[in-house]
C-alpha positions in Angstrom: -35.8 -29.3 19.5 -34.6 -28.1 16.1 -34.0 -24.5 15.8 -35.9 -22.9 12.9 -33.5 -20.6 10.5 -35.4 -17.3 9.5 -34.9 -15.8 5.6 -33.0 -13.3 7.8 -30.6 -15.1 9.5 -30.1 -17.0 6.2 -29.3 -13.9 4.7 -27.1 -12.6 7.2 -24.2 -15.1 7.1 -23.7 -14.8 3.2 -23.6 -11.2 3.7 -20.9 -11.3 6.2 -18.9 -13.5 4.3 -19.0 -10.9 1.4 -17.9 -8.0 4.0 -15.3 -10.1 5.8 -14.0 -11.3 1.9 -14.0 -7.5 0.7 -11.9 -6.7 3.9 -9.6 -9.4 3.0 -9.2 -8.2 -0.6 -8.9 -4.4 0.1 -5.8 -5.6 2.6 -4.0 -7.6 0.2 -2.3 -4.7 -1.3 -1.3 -2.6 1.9 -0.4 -6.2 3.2 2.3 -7.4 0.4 3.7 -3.7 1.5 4.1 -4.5 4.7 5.9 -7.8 3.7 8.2 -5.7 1.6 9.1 -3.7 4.2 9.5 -6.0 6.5 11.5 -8.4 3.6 13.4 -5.6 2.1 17.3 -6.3 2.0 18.5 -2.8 1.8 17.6 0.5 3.3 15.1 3.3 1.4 18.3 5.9 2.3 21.2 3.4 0.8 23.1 4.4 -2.1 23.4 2.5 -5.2 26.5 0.7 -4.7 25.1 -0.4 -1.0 21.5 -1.2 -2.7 23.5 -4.1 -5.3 25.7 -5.2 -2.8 22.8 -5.6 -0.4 20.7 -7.5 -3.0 23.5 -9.3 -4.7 24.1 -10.9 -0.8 20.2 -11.8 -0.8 19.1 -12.4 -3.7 16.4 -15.0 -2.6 14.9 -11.8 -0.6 15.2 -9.8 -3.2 13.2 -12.4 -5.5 10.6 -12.2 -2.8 10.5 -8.4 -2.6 9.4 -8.4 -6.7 6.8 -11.4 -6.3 5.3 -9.4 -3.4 5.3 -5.8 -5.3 3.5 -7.6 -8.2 0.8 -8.7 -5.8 0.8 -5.4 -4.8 0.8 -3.7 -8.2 -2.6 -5.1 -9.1 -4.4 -4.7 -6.1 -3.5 -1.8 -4.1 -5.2 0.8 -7.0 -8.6 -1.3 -7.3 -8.5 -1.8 -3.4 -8.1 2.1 -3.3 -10.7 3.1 -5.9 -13.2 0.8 -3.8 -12.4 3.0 -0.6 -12.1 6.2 -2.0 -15.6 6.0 -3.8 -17.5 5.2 -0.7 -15.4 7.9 1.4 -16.3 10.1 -1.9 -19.9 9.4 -1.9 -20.2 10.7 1.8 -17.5 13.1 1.8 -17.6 15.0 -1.6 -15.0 17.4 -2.0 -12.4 15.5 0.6 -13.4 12.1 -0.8 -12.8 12.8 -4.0 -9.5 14.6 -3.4 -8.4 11.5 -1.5 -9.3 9.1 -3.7 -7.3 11.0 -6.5 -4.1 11.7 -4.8 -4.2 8.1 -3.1 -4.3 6.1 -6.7 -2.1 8.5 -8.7 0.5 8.1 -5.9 0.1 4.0 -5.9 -0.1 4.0 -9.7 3.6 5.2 -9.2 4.3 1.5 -8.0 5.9 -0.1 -10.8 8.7 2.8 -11.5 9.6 2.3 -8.0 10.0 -1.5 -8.8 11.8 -1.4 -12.1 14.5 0.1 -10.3 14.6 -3.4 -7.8 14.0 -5.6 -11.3 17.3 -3.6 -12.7 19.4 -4.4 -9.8 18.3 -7.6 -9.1 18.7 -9.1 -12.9 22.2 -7.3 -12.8 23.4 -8.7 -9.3 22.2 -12.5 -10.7 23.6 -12.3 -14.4 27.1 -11.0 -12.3 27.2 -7.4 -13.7 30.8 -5.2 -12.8 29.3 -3.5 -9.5 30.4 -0.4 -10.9 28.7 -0.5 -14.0 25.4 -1.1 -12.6 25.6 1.6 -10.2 25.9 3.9 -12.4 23.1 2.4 -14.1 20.9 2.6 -11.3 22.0 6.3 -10.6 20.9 7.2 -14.0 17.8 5.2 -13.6 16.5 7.0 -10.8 17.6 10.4 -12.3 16.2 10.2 -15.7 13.1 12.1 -15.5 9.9 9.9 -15.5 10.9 8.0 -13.2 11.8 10.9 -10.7 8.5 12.2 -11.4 6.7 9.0 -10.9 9.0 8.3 -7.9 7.5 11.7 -6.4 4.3 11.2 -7.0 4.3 7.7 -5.7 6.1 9.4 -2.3 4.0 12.4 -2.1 0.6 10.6 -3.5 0.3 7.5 -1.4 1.4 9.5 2.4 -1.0 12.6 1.4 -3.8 10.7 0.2 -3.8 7.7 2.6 -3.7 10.3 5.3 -6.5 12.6 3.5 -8.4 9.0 3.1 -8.8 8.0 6.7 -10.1 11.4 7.3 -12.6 11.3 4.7 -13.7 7.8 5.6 -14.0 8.9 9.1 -15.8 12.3 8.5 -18.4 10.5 6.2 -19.3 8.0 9.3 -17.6 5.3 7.7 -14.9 4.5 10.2 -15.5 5.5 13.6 -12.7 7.7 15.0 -10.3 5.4 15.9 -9.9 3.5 12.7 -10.0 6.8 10.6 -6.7 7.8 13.1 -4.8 4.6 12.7 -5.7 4.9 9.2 -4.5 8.6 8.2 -1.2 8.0 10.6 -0.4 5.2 9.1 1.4 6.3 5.9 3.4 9.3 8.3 4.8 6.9 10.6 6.0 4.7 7.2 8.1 7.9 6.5 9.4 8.4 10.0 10.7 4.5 9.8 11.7 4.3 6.2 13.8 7.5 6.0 13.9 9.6 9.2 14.8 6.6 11.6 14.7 3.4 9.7 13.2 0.2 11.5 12.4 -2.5 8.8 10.1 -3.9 11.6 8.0 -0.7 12.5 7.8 0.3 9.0 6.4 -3.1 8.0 4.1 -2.3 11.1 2.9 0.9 9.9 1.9 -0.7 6.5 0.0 -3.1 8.9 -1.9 -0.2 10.2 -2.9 1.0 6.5 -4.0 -2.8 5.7 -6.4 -2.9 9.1 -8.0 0.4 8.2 -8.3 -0.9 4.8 -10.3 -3.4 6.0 -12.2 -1.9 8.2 -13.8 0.6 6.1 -14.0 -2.2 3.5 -16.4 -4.5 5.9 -17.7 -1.1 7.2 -18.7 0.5 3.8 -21.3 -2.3 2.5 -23.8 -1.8 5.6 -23.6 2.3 5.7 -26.3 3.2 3.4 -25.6 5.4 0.4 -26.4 9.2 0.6 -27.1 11.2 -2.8 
């Protein structure tokens, strides 16, 4: 007997496919992070001179550290925007907070990365170690890029965290998700700085990718208030 496919059940499977593709997209970003942290050949709490002769010993890793924070330049702010304007719709004043804090902080990416592009270009053209310390010193001293550093710090833990709330409180993520979510970027700074694990800080950016993707398939069938 041949089964007869309704307009609905039609309509259902592209639909789907859109959430479960939007899911995929939102992740990407949050996802090359966790690759970088799981990829990175130094420590967040080395100094310069341990940073170059870190990279200059892996500089295949290093490469792979710049490809993936490219990926991650273009597609962790739009991913964000696209979460933080649903949690904004159903969670004004939080939402919108959120969504602020969360892209200024990511928008504080590529500073972060110049400082990687510096040392790895001098560790491959053979730069006096020395030299290029002090280099990287200054870099990360001269003062947009300490601002943009701290922004990027304080922007991207606050907001995430502020973000899962607002996601949860609005009925987009049920309680669980919203918690995974928001604890996410917390537990990055207990395993980047306090007690540094490359593994369980690549995990905790794991976290931030699911609940990325959860409130992205999650958001398209929660309907729109005013």
């Amino acid at each position: 007997m041949t089964a007869t496919v309704t307009p609905a059940t039609t309509a259902a499977a592209p639909s789907r496919a859109r959430r479960l593709s939007l899911g995929l997209l939102v992740a990407i970003g949050p996802l090359s992070i966790a690759a970088i942290r799981a990829t990175l050949p130094y420590g967040t709490t080395d100094t310069s001179a341990e940073v170059l002769a870190k990279i200059a010993a892996h500089q295949d890793a290093e490469s792979a550290v710049l490809w993936l924070s490219l990926l991650a330049t273009f597609t962790l702010v739009p991913g964000t925007i696209a979460l933080g304007l649903q949690a904004a719709r159903r969670s004004r004043l939080l939402g919108t907070a959120a969504l602020v804090i969360s892209v200024a902080g990511f928008s504080g990416l590529p500073a972060i990365v110049a400082i990687d592009q510096a040392a790895l270009s001098a560790a491959a053209a053979g730069a006096p170690a020395d030299v290029t310390a002090r280099l990287l010193d200054h870099l990360l001293n001269e003062p947009t890029v300490a601002v943009a550093t701290m922004i990027f710090v304080i922007g991207h833990i606050v907001g995430v965290v502020l973000l899962g709330i607002a996601l949860w409180r609005g009925g987009i993520l049920p309680g669980w998700a919203g918690f995974i979510l928001s604890t996410s970027q917390p537990l990055h700074l207990v395993f980047a700085v306090i007690a540094p694990n490359q593994l369980l800080d690549g995990s905790a950016w794991l976290l931030t990718a699911t609940g990325f993707a959860l409130a992205a398939v999650s958001a398209p069938r929660t309907p729109t208030t005013p």
